[in-house]
mmJSON file of the N, C-alpha and C atoms, coordinates in Angstrom:
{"data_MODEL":{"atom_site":{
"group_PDB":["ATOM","ATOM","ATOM","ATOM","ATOM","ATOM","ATOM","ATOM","ATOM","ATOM","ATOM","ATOM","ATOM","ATOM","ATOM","ATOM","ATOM","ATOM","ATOM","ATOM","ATOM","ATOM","ATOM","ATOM","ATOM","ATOM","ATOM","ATOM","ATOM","ATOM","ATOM","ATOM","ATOM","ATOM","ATOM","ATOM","ATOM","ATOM","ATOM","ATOM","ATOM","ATOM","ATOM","ATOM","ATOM","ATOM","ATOM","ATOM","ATOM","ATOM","ATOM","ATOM","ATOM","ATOM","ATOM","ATOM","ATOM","ATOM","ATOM","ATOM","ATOM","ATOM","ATOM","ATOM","ATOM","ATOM","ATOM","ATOM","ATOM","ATOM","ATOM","ATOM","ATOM","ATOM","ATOM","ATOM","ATOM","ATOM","ATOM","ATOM","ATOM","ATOM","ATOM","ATOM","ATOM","ATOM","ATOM","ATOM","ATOM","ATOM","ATOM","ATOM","ATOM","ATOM","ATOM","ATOM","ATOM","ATOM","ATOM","ATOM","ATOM","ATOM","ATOM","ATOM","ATOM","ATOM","ATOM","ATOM","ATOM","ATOM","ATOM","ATOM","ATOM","ATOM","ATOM","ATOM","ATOM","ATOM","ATOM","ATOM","ATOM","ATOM","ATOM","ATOM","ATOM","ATOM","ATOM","ATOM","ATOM","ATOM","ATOM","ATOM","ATOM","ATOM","ATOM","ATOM","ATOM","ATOM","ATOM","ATOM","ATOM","ATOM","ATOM","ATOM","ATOM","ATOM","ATOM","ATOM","ATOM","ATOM","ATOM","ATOM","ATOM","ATOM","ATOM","ATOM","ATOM","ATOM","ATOM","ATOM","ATOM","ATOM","ATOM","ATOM","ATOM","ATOM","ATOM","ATOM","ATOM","ATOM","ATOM","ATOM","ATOM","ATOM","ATOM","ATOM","ATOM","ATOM","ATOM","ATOM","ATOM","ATOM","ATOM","ATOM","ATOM","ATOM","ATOM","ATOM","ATOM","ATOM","ATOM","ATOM","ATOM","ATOM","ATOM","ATOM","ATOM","ATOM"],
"id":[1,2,3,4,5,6,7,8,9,10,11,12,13,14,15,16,17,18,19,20,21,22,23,24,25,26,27,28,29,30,31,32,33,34,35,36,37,38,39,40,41,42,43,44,45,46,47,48,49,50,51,52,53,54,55,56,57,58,59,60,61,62,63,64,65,66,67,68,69,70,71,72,73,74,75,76,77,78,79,80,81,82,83,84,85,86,87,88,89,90,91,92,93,94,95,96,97,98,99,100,101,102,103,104,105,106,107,108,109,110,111,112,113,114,115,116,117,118,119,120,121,122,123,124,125,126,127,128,129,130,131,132,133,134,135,136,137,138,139,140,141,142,143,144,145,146,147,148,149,150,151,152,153,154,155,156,157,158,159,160,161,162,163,164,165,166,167,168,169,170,171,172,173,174,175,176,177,178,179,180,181,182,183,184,185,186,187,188,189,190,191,192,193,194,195,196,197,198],
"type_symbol":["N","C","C","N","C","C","N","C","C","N","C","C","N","C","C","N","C","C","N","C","C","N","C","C","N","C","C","N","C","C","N","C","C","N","C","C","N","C","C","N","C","C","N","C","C","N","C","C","N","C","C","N","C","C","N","C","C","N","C","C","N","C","C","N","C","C","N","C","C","N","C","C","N","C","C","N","C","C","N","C","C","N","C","C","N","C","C","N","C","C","N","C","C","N","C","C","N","C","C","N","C","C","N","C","C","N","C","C","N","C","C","N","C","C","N","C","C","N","C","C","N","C","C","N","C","C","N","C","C","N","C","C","N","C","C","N","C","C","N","C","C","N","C","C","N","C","C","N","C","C","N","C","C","N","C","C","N","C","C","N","C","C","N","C","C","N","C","C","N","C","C","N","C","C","N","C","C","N","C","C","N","C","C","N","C","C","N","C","C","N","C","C","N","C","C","N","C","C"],
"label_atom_id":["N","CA","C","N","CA","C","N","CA","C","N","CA","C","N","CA","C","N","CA","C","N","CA","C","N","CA","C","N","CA","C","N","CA","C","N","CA","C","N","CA","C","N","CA","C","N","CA","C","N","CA","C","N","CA","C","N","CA","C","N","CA","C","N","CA","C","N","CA","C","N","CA","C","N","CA","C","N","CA","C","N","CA","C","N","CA","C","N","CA","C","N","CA","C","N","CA","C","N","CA","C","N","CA","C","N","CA","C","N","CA","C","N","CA","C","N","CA","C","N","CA","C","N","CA","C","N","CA","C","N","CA","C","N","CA","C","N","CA","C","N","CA","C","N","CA","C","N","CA","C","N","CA","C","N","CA","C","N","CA","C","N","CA","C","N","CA","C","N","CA","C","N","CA","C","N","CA","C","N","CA","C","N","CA","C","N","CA","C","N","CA","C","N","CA","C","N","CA","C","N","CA","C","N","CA","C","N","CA","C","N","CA","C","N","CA","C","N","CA","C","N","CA","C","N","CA","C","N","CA","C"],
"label_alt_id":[null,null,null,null,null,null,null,null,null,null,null,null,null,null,null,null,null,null,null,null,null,null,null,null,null,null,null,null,null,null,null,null,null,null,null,null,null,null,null,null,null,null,null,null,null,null,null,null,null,null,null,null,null,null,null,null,null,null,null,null,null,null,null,null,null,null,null,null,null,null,null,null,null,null,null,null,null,null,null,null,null,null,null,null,null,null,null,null,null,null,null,null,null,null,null,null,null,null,null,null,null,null,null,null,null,null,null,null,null,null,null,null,null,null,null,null,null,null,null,null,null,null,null,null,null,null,null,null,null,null,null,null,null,null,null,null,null,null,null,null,null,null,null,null,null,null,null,null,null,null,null,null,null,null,null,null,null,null,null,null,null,null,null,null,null,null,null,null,null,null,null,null,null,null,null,null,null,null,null,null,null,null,null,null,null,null,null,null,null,null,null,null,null,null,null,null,null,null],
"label_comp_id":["UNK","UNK","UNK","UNK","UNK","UNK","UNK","UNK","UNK","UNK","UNK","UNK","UNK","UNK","UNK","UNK","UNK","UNK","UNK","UNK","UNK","UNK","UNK","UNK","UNK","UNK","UNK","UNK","UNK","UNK","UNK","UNK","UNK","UNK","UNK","UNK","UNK","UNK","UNK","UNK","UNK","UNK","UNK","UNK","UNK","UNK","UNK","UNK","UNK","UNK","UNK","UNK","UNK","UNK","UNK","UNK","UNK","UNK","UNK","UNK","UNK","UNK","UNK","UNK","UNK","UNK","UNK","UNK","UNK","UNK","UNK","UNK","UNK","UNK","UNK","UNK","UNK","UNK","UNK","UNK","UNK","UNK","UNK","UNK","UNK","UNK","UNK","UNK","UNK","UNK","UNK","UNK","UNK","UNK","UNK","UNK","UNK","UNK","UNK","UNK","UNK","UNK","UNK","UNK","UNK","UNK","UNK","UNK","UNK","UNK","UNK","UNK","UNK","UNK","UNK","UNK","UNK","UNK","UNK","UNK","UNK","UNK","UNK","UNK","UNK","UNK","UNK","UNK","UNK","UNK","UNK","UNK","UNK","UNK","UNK","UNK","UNK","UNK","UNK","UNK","UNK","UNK","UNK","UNK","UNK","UNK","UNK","UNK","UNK","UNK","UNK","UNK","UNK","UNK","UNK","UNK","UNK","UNK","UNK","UNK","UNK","UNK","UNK","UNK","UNK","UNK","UNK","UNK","UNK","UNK","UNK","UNK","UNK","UNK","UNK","UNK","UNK","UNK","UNK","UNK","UNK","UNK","UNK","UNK","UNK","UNK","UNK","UNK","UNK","UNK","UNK","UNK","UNK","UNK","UNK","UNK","UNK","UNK"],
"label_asym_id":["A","A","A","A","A","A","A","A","A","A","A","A","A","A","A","A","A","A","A","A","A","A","A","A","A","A","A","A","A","A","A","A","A","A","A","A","A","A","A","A","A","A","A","A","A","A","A","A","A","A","A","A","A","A","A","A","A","A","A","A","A","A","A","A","A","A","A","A","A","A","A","A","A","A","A","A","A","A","A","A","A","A","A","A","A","A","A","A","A","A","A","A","A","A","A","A","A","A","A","A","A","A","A","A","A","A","A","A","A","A","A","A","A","A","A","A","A","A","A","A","A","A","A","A","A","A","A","A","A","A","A","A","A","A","A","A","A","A","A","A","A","A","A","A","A","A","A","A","A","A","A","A","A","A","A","A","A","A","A","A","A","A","A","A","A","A","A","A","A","A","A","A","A","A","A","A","A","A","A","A","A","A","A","A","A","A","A","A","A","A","A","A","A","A","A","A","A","A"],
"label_entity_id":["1","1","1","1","1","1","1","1","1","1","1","1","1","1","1","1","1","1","1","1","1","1","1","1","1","1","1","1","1","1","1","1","1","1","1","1","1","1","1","1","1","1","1","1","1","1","1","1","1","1","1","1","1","1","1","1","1","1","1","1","1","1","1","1","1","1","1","1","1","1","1","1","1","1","1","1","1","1","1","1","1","1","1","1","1","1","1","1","1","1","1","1","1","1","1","1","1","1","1","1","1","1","1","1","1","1","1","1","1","1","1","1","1","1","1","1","1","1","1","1","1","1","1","1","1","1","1","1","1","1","1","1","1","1","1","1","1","1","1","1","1","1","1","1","1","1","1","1","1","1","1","1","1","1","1","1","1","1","1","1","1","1","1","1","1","1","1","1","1","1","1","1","1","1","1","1","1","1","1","1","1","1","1","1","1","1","1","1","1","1","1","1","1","1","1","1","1","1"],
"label_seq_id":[1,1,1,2,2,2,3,3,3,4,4,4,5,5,5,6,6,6,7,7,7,8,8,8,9,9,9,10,10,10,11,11,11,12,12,12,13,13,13,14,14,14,15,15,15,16,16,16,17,17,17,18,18,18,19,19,19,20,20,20,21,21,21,22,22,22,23,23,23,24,24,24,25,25,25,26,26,26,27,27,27,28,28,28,29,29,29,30,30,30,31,31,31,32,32,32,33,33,33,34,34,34,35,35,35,36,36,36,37,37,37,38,38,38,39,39,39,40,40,40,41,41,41,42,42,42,43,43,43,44,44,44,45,45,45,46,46,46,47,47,47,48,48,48,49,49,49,50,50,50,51,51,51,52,52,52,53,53,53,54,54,54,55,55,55,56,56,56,57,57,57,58,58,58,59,59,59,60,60,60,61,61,61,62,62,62,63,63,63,64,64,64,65,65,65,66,66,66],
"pdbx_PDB_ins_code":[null,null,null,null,null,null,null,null,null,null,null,null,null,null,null,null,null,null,null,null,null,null,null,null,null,null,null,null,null,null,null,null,null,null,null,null,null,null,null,null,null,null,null,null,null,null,null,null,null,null,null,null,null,null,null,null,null,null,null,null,null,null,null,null,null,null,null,null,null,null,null,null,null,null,null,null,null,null,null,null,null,null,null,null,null,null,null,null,null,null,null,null,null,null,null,null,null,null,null,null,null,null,null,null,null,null,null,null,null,null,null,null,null,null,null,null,null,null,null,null,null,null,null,null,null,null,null,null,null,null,null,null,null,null,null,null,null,null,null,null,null,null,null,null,null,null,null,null,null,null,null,null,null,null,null,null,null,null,null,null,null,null,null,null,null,null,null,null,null,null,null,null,null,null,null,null,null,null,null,null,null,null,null,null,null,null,null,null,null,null,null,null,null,null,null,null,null,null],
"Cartn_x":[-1.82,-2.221,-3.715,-4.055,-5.433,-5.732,-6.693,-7.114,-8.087,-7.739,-8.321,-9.828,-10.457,-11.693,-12.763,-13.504,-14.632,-15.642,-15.538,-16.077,-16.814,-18.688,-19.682,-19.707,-19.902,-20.295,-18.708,-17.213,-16.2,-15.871,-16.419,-16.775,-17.752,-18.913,-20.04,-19.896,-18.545,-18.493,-17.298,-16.798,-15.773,-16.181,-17.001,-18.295,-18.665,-19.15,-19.468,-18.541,-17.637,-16.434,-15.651,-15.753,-15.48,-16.25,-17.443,-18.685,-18.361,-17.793,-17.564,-16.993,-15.386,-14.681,-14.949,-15.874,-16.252,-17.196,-18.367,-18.947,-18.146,-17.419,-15.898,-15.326,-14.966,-13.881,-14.629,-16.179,-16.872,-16.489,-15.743,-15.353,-14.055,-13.7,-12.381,-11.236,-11.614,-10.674,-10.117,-11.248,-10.584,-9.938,-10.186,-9.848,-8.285,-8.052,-7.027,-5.911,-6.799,-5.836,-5.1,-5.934,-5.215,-4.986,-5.196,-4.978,-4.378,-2.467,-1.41,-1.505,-1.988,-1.571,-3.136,-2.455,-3.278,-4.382,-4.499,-5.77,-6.718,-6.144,-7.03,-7.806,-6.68,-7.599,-8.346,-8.537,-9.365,-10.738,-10.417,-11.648,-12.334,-11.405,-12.126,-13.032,-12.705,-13.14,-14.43,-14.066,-15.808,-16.74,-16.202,-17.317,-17.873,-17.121,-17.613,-18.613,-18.534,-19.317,-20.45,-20.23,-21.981,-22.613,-21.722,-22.537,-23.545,-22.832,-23.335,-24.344,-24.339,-25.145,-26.339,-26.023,-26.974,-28.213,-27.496,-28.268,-28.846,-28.62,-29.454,-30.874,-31.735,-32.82,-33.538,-34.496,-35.062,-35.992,-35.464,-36.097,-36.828,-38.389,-38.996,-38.942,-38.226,-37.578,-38.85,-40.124,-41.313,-42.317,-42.254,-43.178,-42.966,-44.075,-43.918,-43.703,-43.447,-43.057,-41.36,-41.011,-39.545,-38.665],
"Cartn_y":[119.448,119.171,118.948,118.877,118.143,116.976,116.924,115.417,114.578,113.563,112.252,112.868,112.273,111.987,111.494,112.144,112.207,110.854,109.663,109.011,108.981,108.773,108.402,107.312,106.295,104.971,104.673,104.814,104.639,105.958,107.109,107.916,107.641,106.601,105.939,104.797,103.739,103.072,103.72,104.518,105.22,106.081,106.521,106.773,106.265,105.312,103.731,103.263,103.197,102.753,103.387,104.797,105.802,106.103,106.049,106.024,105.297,103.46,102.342,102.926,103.103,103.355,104.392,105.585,106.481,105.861,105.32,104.46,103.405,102.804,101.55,102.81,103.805,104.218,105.192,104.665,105.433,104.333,103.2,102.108,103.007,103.063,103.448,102.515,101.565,100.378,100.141,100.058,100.781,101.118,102.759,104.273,104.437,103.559,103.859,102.778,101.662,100.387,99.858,99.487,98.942,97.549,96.673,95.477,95.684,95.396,95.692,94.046,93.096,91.796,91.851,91.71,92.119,90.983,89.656,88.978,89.129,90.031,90.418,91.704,92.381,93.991,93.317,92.426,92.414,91.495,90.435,90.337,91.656,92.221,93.81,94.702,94.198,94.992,94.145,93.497,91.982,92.141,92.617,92.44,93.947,94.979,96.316,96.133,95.709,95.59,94.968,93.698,93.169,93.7,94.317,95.12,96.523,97.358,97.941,97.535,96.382,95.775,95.471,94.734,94.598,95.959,97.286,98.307,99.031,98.194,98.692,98.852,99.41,99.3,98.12,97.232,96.69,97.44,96.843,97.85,96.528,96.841,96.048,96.172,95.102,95.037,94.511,94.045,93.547,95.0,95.991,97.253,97.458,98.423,99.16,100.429,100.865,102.416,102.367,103.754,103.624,104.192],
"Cartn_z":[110.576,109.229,109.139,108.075,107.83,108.099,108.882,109.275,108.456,108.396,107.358,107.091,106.114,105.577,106.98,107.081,108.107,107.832,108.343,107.981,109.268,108.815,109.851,110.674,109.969,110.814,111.775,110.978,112.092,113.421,113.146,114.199,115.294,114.55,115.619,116.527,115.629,116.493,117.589,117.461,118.056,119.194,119.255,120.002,120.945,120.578,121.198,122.343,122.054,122.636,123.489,123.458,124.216,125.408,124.895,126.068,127.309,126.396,127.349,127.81,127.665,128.604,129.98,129.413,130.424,131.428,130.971,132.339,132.625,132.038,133.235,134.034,133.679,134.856,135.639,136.019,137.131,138.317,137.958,139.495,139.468,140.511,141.347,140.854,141.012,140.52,139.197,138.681,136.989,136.731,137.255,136.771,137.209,138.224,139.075,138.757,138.269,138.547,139.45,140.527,141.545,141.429,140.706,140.429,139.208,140.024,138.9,137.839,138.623,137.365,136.715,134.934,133.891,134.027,134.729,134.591,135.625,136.967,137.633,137.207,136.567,136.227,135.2,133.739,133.231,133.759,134.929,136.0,136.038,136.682,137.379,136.333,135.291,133.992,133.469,133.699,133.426,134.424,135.415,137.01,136.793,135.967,135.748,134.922,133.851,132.535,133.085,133.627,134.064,135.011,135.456,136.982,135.661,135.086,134.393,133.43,132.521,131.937,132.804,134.196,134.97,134.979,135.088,135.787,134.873,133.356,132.409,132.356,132.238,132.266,131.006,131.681,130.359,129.215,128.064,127.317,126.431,125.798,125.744,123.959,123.681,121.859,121.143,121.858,120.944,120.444,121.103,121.179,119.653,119.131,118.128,118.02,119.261,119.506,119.843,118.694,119.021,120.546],
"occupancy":[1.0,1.0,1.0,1.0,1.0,1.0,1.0,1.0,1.0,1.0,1.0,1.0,1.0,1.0,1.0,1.0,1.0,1.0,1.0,1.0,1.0,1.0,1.0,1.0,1.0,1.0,1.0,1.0,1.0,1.0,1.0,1.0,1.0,1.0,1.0,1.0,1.0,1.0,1.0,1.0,1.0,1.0,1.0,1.0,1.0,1.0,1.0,1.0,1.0,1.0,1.0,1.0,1.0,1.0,1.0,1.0,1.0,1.0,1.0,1.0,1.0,1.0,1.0,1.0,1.0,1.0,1.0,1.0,1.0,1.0,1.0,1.0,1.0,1.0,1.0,1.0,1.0,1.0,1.0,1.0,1.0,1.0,1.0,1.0,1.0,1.0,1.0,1.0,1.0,1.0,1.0,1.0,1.0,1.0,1.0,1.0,1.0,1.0,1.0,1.0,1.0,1.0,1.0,1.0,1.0,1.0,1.0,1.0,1.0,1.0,1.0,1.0,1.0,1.0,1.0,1.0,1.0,1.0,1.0,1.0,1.0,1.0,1.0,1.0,1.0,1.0,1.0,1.0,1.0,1.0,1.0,1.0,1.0,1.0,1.0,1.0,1.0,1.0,1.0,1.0,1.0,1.0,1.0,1.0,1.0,1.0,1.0,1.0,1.0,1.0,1.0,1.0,1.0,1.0,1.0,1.0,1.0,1.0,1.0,1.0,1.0,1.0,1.0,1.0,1.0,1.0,1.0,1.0,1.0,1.0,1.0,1.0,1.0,1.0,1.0,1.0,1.0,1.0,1.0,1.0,1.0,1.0,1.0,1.0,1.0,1.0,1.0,1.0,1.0,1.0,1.0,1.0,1.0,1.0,1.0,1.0,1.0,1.0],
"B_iso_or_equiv":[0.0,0.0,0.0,0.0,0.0,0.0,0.0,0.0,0.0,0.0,0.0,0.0,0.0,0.0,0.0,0.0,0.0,0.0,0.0,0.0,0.0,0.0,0.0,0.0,0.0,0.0,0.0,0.0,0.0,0.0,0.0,0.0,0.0,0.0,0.0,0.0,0.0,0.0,0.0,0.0,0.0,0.0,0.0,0.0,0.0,0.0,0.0,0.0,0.0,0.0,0.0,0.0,0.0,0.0,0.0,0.0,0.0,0.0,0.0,0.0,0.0,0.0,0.0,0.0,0.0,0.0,0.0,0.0,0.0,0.0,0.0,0.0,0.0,0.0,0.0,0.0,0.0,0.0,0.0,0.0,0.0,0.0,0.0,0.0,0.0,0.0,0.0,0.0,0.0,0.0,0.0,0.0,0.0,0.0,0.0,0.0,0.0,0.0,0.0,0.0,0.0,0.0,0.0,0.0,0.0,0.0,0.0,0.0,0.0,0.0,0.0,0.0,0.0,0.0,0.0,0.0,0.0,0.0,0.0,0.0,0.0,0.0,0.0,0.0,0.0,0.0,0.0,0.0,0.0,0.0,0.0,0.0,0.0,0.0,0.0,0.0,0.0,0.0,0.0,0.0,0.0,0.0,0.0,0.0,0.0,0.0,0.0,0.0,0.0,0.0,0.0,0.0,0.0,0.0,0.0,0.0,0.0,0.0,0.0,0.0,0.0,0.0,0.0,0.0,0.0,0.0,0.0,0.0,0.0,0.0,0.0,0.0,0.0,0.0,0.0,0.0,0.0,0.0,0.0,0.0,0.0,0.0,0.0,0.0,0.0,0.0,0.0,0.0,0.0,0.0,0.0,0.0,0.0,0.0,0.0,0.0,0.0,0.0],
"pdbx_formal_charge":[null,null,null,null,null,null,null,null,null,null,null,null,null,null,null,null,null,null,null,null,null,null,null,null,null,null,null,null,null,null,null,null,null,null,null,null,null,null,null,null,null,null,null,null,null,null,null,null,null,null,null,null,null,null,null,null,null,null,null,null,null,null,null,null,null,null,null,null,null,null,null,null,null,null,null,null,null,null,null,null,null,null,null,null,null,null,null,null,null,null,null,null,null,null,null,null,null,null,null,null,null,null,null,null,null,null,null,null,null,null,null,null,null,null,null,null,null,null,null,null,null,null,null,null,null,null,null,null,null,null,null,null,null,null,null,null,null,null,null,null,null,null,null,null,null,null,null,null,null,null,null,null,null,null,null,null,null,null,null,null,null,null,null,null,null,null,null,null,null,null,null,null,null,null,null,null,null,null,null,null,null,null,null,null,null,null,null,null,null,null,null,null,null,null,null,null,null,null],
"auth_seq_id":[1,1,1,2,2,2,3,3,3,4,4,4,5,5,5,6,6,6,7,7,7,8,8,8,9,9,9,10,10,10,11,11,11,12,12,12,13,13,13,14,14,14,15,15,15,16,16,16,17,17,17,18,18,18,19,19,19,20,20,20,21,21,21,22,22,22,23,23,23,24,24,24,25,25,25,26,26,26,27,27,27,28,28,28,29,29,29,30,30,30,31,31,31,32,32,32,33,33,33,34,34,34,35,35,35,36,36,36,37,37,37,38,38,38,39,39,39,40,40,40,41,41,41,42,42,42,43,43,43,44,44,44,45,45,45,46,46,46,47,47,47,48,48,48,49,49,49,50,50,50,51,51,51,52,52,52,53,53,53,54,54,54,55,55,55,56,56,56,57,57,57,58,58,58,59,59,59,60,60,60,61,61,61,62,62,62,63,63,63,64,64,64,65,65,65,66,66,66],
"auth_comp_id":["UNK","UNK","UNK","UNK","UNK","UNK","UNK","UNK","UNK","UNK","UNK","UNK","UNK","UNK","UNK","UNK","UNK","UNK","UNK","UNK","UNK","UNK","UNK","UNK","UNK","UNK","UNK","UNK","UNK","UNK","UNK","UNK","UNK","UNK","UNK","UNK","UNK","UNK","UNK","UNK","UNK","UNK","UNK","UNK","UNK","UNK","UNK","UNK","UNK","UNK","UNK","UNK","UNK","UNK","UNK","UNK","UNK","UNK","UNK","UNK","UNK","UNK","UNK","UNK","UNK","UNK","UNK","UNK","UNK","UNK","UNK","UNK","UNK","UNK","UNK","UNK","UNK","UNK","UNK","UNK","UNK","UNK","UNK","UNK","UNK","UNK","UNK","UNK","UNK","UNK","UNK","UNK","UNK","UNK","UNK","UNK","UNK","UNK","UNK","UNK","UNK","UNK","UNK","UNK","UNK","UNK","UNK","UNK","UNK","UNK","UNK","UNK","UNK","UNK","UNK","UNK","UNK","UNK","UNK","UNK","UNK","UNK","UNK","UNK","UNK","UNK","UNK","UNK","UNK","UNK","UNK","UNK","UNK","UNK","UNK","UNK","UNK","UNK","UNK","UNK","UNK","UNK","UNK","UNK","UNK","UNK","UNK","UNK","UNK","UNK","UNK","UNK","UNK","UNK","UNK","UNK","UNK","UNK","UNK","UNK","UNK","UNK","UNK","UNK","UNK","UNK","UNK","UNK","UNK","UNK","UNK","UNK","UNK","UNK","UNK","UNK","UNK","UNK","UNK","UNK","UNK","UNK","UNK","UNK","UNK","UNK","UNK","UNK","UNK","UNK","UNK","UNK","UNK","UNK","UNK","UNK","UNK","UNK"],
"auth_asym_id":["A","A","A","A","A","A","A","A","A","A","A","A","A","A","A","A","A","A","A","A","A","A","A","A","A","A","A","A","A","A","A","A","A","A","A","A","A","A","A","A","A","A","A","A","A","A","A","A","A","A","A","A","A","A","A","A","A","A","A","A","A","A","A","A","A","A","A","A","A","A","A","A","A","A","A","A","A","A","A","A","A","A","A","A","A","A","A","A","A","A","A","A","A","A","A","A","A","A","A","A","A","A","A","A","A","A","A","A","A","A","A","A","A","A","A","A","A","A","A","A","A","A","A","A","A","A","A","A","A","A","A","A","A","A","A","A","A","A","A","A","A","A","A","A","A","A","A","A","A","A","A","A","A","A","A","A","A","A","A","A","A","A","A","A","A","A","A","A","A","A","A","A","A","A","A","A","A","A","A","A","A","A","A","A","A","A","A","A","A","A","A","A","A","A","A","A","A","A"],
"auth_atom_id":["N","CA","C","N","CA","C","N","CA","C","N","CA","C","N","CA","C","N","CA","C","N","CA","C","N","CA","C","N","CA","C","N","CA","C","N","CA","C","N","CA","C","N","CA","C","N","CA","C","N","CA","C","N","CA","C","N","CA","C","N","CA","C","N","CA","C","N","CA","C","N","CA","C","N","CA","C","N","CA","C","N","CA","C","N","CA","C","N","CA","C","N","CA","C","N","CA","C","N","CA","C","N","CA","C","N","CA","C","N","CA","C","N","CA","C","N","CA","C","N","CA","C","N","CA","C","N","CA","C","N","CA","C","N","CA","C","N","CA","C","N","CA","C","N","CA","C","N","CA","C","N","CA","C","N","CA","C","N","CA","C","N","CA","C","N","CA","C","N","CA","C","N","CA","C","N","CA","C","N","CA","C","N","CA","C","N","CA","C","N","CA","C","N","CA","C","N","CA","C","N","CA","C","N","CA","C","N","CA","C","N","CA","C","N","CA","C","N","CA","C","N","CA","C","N","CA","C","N","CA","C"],
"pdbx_PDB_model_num":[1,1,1,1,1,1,1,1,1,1,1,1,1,1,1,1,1,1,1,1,1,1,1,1,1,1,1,1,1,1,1,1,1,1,1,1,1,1,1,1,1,1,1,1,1,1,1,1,1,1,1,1,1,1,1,1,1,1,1,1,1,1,1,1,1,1,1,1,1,1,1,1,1,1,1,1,1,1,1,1,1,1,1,1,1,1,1,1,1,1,1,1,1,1,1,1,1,1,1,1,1,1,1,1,1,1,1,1,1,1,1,1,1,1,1,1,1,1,1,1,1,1,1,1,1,1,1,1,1,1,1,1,1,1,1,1,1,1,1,1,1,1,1,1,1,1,1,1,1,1,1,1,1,1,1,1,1,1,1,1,1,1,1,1,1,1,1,1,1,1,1,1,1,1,1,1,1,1,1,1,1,1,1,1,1,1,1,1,1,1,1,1,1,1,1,1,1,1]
}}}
């Protein structure tokens, strides 16, 4: 059928979120789930995110260049 009304900004955050998931399941562990009980895999999923957050580059939010 025809699919819904094309809306921008919920395609962006959708986007967004998709991305996440693609850099989380560059760990093995993730992707795979080897930590079957759900409060260790979402550990595993927190230790992903800051490790990644970590390897962000700083980006300097005072500049006037975009």
């Amino acid at each position: 059928g025809r699919p819904p009304a094309f809306d921008k900004e919920v395609y962006r955050d959708r986007n967004v979120v998709e991305r996440c998931f693609a850099r989380l399941k560059q760990f093995r562990a993730i992707a795979t789930r080897f930590d079957k009980l759900a409060d260790r895999y979402r550990a595993g999923v927190a230790l992903a995110s800051l490790i990644l957050w970590l390897r962000e580059p700083v980006r300097d939010h005072l500049s006037d260049t975009a």
